[in-house]
N, C-alpha and C positions, 0 to 999 in steps of 0.2 A: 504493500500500500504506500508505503513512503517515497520507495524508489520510484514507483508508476503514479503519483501524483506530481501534478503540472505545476503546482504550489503548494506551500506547507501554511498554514494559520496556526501559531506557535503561541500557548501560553508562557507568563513572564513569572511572577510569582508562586512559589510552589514548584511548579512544574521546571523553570529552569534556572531560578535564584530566588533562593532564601536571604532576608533580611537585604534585600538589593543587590548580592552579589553572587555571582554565575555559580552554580556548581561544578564540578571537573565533566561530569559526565553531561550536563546542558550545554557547558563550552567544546565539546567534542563536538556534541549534533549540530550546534550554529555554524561552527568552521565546516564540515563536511555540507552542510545543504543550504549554506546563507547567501545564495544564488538565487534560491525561489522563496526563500521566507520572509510572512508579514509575521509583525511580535504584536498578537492581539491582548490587549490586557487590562483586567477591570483595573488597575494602581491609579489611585487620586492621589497619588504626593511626587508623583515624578512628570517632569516633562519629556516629549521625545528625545529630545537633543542629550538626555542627560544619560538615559541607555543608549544613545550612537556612540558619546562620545565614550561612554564605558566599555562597551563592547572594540571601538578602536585600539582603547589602550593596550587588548588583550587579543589585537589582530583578529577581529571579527569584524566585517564591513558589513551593516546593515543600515542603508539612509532611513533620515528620520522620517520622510514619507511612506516607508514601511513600517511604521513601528505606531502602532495604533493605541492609545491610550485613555479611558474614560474621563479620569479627569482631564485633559487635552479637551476633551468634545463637549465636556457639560456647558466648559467656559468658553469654547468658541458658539455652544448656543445662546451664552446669555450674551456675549459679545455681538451673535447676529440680532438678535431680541433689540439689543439699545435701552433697555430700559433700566432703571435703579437698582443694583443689585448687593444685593452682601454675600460674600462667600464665605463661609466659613470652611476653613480646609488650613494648612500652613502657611504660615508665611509666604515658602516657597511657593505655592501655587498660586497666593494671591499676586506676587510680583509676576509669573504668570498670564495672570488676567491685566493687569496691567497692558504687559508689551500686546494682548492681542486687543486691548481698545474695551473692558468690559466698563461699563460704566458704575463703579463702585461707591457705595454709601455705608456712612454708619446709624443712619435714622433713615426709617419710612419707606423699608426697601418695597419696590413692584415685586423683585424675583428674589427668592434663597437658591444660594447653590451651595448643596451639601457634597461633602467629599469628606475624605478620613482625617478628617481633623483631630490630630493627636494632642493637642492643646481645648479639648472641648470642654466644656464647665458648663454651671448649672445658668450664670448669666447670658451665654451663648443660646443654651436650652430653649430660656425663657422669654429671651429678644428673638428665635424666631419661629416659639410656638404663636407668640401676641403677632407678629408680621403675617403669618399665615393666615390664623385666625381673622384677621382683616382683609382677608380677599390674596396676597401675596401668594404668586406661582411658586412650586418647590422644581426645581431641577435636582437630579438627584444621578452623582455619576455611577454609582453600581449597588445592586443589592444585599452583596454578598457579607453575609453578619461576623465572618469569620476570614483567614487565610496563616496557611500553614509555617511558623517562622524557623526559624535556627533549632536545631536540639529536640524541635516536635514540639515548639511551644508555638500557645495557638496566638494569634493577633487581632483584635477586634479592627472588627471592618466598617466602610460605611454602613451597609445595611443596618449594624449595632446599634447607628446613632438616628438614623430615619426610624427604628423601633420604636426610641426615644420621643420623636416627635410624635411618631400614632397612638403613643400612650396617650397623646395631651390634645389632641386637633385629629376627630376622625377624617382620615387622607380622602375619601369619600366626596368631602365636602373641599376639596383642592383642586386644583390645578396641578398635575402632577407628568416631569416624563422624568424617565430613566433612560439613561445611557447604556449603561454594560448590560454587556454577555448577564443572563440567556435575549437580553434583545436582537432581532436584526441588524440592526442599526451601524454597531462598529463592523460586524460582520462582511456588509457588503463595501463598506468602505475600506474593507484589506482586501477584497475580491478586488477592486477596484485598483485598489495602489499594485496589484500582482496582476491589471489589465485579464483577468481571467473571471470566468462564472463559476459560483460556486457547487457545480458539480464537477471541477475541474481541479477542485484543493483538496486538501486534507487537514482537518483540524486533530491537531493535540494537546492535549489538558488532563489535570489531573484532578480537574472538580466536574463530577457528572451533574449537579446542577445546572451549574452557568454553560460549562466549556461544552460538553458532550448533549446537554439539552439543547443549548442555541444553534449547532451546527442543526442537529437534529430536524428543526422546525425549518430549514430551510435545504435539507435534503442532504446535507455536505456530512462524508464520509466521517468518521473521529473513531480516533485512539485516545481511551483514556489508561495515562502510565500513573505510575507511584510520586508522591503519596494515596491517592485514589486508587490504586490497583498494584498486583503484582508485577506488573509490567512497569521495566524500566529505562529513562530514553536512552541509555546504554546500552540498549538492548535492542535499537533501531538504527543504532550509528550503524 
């Protein structure tokens, strides 16, 4: 499947670096097949440029218009949107939204854009449970409550913190998109960057939720490896 797929649609977290940084056997499959691979990946705290240029350092050439990222997209929506926005996600991503033009507030936002904000508190919480509760759109870059870190320790994900908010503002009564995997959405925008249709990739992931479900809905072949399975991309190099 690997071999005879036209493209590869490559998870980043988990599946081929823990705590940010590549695993041996991840940097093996990117060198051997980083010719046809897009890097699909729910990560709301990294920008593209910042896996190209790490992947460079370690002789892996993947452009950053392959390399697809949720957070990247929540904030190019609210940047296409133009309207008052508060992000709440890191620092780094709010400089982010900066360079792509989002129009950022800290009173009376139109739109929340949530991401893994590892600096999240209960004032956060509460400024954009009341934002919502007033009519405010929620962008929300991926669902995922959880992802796999260092040693098998787990990391709380966006989704954690959008649970957060449903405790307090039934989502119902929102204006609500999500970015990440299991959506279409980044999906065919790495079909796109790989000029291919996605009965012509191969996805792999090591979260049969997101990774192995979104291909799914859209017909695209997947391998799901380890941590998710016994299967490992070692084991496909």
């Amino acid at each position: 499947m690997v071999q005879s797929a036209a493209g590869i649609l490559l998870d980043w977290d988990g599946c081929v670096a823990h705590d940010e940084v590549p695993h041996a056997a991840g940097l093996d499959f990117l060198r051997r097949y980083a010719d046809k691979i897009a890097i699909i990946s729910n990560s709301s705290t990294l920008w593209p440029s910042d896996i190209q240029n790490l992947l460079a350092g370690l002789a892996v050439a993947i452009p950053a218009e392959r390399i697809i990222l949720a957070g990247h997209h929540a904030l190019l929506l609210a940047a296409r949107l133009g309207l008052a926005t508060t992000v709440l996600g890191t620092s780094h991503m709010r400089a982010l939204a900066r360079r792509l033009g989002v129009n950022q507030v800290t009173v009376d936002p139109e739109i929340i854009v949530l991401l893994r904000d590892t600096k999240f508190t209960y004032s956060r919480l509460k400024f954009a449970v009341n934002a919502l509760a007033k009519g405010a759109r929620l962008i929300v870059a991926n669902p995922d409550l959880t992802h796999p870190g260092p040693g098998g320790a787990t990391v709380p994900e966006t989704g954690a913190l959008l649970a957060a908010l449903a405790a307090c503002v039934p989502l119902d009564r929102v204006s609500v998109d999500v970015l990440g995997k299991p959506q279409a959405h980044m999906f065919h925008i790495a079909c796109e960057a790989l000029a291919l249709q996605p009965s012509q990739v191969l996805m792999i992931g090591d979260n049969p939720l997101t990774d192995i479900e979104g291909a799914r809905q859209l017909g695209i072949p997947a391998l799901l490896v380890s941590p998710g399975s016994a299967l490992g991309l070692d084991e496909l190099c």
